[in-house]
PDB file as gemmi writes it, atoms N, CA and C in Angstrom:
CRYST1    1.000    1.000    1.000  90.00  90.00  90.00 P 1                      
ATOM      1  N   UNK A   1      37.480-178.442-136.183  1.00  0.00           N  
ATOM      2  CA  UNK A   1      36.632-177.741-137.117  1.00  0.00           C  
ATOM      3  C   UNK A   1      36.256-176.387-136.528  1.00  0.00           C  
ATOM      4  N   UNK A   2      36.555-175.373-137.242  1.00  0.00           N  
ATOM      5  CA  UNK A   2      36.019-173.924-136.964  1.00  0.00           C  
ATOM      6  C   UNK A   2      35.389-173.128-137.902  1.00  0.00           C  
ATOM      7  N   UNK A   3      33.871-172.787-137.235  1.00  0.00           N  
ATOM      8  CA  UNK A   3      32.972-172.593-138.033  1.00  0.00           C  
ATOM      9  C   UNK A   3      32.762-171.207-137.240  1.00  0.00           C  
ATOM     10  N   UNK A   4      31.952-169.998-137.918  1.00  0.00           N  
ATOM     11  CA  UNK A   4      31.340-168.544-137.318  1.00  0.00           C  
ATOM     12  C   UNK A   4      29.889-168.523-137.297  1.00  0.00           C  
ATOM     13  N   UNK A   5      29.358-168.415-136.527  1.00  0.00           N  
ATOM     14  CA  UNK A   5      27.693-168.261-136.216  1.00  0.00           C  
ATOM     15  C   UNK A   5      27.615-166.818-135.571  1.00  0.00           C  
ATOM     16  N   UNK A   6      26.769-166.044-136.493  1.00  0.00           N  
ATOM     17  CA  UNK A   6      26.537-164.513-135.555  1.00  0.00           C  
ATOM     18  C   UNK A   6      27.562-163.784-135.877  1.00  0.00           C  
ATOM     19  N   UNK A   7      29.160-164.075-136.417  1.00  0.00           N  
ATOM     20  CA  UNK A   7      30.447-163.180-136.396  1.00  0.00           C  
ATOM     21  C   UNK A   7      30.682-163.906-135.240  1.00  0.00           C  
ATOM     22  N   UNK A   8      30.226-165.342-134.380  1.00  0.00           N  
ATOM     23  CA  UNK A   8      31.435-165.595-132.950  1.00  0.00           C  
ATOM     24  C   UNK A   8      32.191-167.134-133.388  1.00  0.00           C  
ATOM     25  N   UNK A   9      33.040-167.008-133.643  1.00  0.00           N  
ATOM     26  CA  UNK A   9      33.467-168.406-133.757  1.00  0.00           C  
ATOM     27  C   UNK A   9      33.203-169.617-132.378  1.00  0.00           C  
ATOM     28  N   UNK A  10      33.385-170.916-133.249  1.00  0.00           N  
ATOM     29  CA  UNK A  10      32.746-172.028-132.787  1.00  0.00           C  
ATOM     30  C   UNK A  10      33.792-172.737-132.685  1.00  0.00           C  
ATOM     31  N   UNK A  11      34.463-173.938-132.145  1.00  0.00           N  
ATOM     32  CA  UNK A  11      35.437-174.312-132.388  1.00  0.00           C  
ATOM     33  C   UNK A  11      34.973-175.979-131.727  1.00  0.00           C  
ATOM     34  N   UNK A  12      35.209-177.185-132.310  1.00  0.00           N  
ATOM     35  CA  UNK A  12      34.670-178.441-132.143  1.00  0.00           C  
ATOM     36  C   UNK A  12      33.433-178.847-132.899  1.00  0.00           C  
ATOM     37  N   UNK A  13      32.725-179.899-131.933  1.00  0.00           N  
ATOM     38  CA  UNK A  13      31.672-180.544-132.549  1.00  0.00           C  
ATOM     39  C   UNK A  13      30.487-179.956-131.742  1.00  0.00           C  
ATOM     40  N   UNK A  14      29.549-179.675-132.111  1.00  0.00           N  
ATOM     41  CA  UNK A  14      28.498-179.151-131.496  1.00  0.00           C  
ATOM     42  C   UNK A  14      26.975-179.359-132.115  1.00  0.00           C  
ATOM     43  N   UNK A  15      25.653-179.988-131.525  1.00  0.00           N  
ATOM     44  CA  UNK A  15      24.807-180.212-131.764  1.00  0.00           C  
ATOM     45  C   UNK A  15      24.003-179.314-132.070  1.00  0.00           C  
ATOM     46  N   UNK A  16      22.629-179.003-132.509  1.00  0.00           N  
ATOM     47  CA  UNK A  16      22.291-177.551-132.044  1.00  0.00           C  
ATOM     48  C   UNK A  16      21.408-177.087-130.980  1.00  0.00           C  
ATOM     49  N   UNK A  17      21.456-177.877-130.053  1.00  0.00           N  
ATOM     50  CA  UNK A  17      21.169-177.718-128.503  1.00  0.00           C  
ATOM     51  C   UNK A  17      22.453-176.743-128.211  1.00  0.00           C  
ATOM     52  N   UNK A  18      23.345-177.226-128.175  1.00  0.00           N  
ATOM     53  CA  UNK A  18      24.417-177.046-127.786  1.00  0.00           C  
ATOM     54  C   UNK A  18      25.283-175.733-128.096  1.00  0.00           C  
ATOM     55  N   UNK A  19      25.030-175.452-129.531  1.00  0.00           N  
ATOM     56  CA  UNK A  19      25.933-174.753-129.954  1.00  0.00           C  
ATOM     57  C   UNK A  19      24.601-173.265-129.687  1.00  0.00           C  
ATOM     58  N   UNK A  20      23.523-173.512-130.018  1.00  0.00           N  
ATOM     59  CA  UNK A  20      22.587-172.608-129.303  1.00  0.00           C  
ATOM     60  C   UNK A  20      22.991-171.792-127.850  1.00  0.00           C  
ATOM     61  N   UNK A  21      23.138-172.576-126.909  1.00  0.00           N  
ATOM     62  CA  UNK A  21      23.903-173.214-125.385  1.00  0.00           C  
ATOM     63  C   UNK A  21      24.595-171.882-125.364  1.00  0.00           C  
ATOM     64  N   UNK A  22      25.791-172.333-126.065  1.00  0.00           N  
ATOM     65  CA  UNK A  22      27.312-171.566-125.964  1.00  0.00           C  
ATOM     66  C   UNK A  22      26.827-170.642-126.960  1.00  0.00           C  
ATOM     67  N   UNK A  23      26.484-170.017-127.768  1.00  0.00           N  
ATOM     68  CA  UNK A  23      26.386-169.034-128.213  1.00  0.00           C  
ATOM     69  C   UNK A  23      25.702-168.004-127.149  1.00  0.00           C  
ATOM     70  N   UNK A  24      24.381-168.299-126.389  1.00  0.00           N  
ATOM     71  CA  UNK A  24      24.027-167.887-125.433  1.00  0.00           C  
ATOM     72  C   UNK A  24      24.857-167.222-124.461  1.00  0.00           C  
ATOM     73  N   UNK A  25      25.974-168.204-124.058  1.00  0.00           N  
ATOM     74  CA  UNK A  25      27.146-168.003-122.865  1.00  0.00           C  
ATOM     75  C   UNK A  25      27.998-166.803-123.649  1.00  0.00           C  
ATOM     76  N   UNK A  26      28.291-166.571-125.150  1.00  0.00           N  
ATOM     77  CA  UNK A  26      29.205-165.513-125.205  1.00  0.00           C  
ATOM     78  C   UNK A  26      28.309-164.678-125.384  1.00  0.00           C  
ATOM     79  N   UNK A  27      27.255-164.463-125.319  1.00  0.00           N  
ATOM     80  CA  UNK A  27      26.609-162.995-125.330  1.00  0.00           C  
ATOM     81  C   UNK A  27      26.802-162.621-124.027  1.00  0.00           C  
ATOM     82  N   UNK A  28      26.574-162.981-123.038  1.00  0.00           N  
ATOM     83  CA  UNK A  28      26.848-162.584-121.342  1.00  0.00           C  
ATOM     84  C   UNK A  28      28.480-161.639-121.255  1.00  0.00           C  
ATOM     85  N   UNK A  29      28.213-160.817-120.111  1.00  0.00           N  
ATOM     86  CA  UNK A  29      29.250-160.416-119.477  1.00  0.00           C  
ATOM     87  C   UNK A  29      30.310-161.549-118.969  1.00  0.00           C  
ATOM     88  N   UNK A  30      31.405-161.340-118.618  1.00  0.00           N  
ATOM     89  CA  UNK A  30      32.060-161.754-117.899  1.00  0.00           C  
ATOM     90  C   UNK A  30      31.082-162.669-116.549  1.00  0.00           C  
ATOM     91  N   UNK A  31      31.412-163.960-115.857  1.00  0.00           N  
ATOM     92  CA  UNK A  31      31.192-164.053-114.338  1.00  0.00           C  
ATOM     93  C   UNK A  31      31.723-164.186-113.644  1.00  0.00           C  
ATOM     94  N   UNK A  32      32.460-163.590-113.770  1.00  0.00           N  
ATOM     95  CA  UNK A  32      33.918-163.319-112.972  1.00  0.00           C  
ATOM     96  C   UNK A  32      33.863-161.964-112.593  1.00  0.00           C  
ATOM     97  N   UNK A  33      34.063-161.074-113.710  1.00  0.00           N  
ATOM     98  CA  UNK A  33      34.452-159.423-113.260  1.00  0.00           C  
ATOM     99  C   UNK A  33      33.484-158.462-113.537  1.00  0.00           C  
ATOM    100  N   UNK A  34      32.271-158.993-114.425  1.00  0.00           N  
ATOM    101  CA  UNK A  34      31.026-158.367-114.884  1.00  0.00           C  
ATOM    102  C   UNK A  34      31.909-157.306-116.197  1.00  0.00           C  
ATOM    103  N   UNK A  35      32.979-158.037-117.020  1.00  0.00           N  
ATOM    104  CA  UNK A  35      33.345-157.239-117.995  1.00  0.00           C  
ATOM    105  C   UNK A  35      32.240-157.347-119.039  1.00  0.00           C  
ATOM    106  N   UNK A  36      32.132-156.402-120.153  1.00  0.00           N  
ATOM    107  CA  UNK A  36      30.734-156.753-120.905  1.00  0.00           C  
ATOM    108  C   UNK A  36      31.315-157.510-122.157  1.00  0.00           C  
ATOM    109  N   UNK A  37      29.614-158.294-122.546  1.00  0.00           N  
ATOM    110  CA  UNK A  37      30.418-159.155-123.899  1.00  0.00           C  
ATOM    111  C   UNK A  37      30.448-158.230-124.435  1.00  0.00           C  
ATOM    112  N   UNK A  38      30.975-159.418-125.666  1.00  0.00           N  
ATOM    113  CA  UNK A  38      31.254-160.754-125.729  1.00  0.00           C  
ATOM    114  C   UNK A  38      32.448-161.012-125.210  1.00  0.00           C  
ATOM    115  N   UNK A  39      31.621-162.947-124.471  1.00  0.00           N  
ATOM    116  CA  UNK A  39      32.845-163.164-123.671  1.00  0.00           C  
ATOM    117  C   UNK A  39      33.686-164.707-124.238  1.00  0.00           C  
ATOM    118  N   UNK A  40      34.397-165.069-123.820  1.00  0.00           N  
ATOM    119  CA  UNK A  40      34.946-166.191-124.414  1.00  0.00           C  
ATOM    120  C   UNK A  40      33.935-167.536-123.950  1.00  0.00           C  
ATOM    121  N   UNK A  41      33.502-168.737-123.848  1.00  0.00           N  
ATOM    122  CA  UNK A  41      33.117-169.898-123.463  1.00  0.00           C  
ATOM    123  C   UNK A  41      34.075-171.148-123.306  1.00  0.00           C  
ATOM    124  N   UNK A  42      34.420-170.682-121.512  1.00  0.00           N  
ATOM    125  CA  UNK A  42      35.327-171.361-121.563  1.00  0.00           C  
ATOM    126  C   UNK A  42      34.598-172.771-120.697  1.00  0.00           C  
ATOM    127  N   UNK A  43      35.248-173.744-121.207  1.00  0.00           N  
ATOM    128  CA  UNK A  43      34.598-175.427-121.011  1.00  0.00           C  
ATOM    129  C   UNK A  43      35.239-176.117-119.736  1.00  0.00           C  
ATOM    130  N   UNK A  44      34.367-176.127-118.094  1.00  0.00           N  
ATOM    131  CA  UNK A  44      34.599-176.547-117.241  1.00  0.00           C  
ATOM    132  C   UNK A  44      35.483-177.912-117.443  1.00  0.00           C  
ATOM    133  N   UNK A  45      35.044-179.281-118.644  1.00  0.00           N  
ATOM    134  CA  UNK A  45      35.407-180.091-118.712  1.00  0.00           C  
ATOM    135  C   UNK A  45      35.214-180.190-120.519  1.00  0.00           C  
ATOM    136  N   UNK A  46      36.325-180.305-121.159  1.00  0.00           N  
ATOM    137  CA  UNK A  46      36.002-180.331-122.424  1.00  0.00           C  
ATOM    138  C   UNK A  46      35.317-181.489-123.055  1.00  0.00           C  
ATOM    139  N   UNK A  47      34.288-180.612-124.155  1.00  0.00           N  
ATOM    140  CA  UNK A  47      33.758-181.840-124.704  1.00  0.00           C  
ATOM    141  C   UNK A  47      32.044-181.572-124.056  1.00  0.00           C  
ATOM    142  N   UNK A  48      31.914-181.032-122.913  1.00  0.00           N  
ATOM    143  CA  UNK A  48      30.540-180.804-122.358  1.00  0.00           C  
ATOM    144  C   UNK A  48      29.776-179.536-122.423  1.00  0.00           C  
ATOM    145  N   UNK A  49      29.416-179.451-123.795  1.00  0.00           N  
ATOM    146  CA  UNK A  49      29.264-177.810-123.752  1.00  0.00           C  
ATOM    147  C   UNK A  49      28.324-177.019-123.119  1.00  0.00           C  
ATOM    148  N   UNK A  50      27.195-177.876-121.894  1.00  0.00           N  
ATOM    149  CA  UNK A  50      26.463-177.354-121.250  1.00  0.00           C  
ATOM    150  C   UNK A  50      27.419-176.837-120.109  1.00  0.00           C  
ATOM    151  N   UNK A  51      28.703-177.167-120.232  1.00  0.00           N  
ATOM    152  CA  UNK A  51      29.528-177.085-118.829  1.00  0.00           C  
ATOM    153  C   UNK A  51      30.290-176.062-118.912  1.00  0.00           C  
ATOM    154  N   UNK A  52      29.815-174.563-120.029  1.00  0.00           N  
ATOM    155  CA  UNK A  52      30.809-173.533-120.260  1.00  0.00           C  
ATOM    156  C   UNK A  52      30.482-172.076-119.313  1.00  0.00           C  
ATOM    157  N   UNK A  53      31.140-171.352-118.634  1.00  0.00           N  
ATOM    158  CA  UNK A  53      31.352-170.342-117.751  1.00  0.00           C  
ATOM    159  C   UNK A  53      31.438-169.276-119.030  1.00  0.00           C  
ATOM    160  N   UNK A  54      30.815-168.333-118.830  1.00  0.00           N  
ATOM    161  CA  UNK A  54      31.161-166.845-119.630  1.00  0.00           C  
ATOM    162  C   UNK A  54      32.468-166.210-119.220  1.00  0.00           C  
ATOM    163  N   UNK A  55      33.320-165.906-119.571  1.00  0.00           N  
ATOM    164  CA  UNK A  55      34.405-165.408-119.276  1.00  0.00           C  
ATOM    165  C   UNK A  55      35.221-163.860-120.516  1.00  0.00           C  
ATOM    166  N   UNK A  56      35.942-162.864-119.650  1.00  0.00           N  
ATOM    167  CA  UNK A  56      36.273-162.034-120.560  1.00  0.00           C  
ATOM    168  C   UNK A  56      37.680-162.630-120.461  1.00  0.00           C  
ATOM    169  N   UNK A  57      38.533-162.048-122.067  1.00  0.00           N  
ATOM    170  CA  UNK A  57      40.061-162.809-121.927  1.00  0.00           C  
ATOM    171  C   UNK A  57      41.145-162.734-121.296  1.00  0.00           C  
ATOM    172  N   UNK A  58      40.449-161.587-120.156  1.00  0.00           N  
ATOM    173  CA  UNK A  58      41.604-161.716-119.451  1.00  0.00           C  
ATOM    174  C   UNK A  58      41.343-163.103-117.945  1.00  0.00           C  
ATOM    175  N   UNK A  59      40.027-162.968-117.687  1.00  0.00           N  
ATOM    176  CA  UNK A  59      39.400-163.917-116.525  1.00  0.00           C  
ATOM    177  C   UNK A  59      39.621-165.404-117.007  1.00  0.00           C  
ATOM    178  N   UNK A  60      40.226-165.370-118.749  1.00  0.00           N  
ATOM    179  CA  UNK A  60      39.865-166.937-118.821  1.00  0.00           C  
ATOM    180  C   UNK A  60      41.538-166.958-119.210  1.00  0.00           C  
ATOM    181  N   UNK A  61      41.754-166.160-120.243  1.00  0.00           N  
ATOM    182  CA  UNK A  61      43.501-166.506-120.510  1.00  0.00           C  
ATOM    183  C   UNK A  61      44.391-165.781-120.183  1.00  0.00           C  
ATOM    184  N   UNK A  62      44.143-164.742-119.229  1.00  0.00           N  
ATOM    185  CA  UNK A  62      45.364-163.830-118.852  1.00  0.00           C  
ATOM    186  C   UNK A  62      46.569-164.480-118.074  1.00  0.00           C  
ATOM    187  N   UNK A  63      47.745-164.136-118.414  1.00  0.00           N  
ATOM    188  CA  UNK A  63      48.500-165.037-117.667  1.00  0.00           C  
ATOM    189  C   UNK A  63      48.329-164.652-115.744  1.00  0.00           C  
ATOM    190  N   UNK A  64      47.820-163.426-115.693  1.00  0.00           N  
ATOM    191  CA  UNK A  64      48.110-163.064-114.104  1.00  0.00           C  
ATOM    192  C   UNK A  64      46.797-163.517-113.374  1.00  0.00           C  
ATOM    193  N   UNK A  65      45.592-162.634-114.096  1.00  0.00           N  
ATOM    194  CA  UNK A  65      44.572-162.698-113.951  1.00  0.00           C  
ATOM    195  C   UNK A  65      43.780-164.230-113.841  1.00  0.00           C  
ATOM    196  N   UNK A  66      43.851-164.898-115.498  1.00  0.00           N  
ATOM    197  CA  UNK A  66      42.962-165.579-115.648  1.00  0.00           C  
ATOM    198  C   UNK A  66      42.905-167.257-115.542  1.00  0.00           C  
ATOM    199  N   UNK A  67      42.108-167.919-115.632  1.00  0.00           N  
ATOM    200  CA  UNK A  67      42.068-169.344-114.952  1.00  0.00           C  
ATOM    201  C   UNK A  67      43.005-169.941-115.813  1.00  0.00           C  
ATOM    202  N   UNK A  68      43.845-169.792-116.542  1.00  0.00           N  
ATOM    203  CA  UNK A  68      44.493-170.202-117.539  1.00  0.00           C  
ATOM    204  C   UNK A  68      46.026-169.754-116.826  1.00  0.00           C  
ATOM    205  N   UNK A  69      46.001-169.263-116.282  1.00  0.00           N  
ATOM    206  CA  UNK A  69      47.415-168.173-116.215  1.00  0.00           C  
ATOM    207  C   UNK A  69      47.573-168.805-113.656  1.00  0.00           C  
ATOM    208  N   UNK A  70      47.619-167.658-113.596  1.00  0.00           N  
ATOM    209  CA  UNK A  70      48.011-167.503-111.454  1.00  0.00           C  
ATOM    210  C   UNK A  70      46.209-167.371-111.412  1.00  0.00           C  
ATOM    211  N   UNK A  71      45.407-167.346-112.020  1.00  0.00           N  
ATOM    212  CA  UNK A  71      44.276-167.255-111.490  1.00  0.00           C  
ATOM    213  C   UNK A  71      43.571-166.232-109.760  1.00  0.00           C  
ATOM    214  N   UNK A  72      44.506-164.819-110.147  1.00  0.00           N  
ATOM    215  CA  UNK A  72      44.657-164.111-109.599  1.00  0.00           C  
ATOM    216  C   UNK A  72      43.197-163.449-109.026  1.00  0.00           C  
ATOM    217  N   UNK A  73      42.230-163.119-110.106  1.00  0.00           N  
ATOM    218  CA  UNK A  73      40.462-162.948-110.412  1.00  0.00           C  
ATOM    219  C   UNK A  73      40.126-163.361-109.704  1.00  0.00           C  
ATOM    220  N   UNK A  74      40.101-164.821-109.980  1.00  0.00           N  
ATOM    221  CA  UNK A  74      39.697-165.894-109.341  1.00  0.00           C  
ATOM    222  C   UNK A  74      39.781-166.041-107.773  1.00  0.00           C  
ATOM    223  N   UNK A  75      40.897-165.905-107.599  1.00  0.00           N  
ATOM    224  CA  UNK A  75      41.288-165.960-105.899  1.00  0.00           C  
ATOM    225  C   UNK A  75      40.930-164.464-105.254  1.00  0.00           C  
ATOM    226  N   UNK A  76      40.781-163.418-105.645  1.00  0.00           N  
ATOM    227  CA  UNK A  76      40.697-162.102-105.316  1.00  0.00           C  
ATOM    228  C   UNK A  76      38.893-162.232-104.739  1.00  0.00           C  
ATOM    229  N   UNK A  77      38.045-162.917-105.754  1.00  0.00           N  
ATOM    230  CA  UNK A  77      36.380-162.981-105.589  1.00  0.00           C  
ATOM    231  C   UNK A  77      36.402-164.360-105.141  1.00  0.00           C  
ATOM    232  N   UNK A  78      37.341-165.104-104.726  1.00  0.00           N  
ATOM    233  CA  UNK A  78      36.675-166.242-104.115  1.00  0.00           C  
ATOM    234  C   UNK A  78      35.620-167.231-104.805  1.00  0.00           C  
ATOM    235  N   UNK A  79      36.288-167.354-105.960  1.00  0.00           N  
ATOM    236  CA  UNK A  79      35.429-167.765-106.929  1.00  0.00           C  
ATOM    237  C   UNK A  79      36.231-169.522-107.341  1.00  0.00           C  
ATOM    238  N   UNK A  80      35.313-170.550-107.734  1.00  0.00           N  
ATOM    239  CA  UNK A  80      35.766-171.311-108.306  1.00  0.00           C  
ATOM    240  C   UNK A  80      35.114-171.441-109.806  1.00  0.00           C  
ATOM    241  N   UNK A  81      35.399-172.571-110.967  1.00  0.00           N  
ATOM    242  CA  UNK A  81      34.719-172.684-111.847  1.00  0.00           C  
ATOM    243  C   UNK A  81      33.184-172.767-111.875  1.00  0.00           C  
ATOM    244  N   UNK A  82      32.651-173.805-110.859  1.00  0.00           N  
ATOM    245  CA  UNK A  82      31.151-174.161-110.109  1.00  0.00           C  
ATOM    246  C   UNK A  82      30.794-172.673-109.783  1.00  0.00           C  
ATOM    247  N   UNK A  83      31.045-172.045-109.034  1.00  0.00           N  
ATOM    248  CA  UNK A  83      30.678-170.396-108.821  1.00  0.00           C  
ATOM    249  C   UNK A  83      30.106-169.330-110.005  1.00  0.00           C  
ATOM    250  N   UNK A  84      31.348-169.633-110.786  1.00  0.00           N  
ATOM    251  CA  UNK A  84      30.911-169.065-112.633  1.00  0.00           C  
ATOM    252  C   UNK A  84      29.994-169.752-112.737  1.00  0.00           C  
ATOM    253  N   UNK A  85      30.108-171.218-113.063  1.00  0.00           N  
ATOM    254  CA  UNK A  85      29.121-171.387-113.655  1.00  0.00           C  
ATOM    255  C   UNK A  85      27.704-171.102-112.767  1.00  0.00           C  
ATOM    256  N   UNK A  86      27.439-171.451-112.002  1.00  0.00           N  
ATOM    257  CA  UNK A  86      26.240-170.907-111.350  1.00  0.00           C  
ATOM    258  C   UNK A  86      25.435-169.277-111.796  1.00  0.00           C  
ATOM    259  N   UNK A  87      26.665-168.178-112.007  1.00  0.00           N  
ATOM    260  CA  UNK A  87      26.833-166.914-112.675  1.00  0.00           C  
ATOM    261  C   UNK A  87      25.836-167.082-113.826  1.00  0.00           C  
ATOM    262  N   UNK A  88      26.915-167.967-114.600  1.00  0.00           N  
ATOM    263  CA  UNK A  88      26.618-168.475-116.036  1.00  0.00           C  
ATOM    264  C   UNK A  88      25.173-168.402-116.269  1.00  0.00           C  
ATOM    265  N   UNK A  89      24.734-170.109-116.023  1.00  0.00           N  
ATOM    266  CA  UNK A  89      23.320-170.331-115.848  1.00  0.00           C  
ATOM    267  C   UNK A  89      22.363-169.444-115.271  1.00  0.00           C  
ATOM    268  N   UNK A  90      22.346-168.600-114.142  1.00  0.00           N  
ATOM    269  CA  UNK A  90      21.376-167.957-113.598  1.00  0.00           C  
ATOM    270  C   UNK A  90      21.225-166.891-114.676  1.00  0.00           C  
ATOM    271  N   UNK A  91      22.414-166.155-115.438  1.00  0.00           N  
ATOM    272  CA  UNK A  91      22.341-165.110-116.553  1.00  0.00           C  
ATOM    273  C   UNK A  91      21.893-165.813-117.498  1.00  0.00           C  
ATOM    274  N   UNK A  92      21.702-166.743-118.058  1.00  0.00           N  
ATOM    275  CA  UNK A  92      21.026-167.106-119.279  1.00  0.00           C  
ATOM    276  C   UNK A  92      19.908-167.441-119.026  1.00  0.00           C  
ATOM    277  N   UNK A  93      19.448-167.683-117.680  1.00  0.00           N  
ATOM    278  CA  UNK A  93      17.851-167.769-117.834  1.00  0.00           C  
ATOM    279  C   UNK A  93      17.349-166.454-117.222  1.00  0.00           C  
ATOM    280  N   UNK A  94      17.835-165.682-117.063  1.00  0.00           N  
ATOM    281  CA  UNK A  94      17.306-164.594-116.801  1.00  0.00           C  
ATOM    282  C   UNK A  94      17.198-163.889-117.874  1.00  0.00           C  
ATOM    283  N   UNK A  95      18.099-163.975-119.119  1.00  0.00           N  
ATOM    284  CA  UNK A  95      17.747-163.714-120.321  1.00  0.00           C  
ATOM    285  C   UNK A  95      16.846-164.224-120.872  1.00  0.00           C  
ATOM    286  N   UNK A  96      16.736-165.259-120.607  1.00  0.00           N  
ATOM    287  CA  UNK A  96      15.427-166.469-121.425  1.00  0.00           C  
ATOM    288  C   UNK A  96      14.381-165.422-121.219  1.00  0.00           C  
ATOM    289  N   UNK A  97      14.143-165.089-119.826  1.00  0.00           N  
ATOM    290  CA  UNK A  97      12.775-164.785-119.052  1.00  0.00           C  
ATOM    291  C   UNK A  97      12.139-163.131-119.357  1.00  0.00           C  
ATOM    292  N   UNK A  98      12.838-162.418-120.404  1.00  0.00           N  
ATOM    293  CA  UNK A  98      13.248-160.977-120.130  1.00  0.00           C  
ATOM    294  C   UNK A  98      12.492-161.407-121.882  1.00  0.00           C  
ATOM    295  N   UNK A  99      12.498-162.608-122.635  1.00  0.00           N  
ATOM    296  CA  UNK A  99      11.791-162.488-124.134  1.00  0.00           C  
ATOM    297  C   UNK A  99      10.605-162.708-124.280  1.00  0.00           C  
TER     298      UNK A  99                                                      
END                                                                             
């Protein structure tokens, strides 16, 4: 099922904890390269949508670059998924804290 909230598409099942959640995550930059959003929400483990990393398309689907592809980004910053996400989370409550 694909639904648009805001102009960002949604794609699955989502509560509205959740889809709140990830809408949050694509307003963020990149946490990977600090590209600016909107970024993609890509899902550490699918199905867990508290478990999504902000990502731009090349950090999440580039074939050279992104975690999808040689995960080139990735290895360049010494970064794993847990790393983003840490990114992730600390940027959305620092947004929380800024309203």
């Amino acid at each position: 099922m694909d639904i648009r909230i805001k102009g960002i598409a949604m794609h699955g099942k989502y509560n509205a904890q959740e889809r709140e959640w990830v809408l949050r995550v694509k307003e963020l930059p990149c946490s990977v390269c600090d590209a600016p959003a909107p970024s993609d929400a890509h899902h550490i483990e699918q199905g867990l949508h508290y478990t999504v990393v902000a990502l731009c398309k090349v950090c999440h689907q580039g074939s050279f670059m992104g975690w999808h592809g040689q995960k080139r980004a990735w290895k360049i910053r010494k970064m794993t998924e847990i790393d983003a996400l840490n990114v992730t989370i600390g940027r959305v409550f620092a947004v929380l804290q800024q309203r």
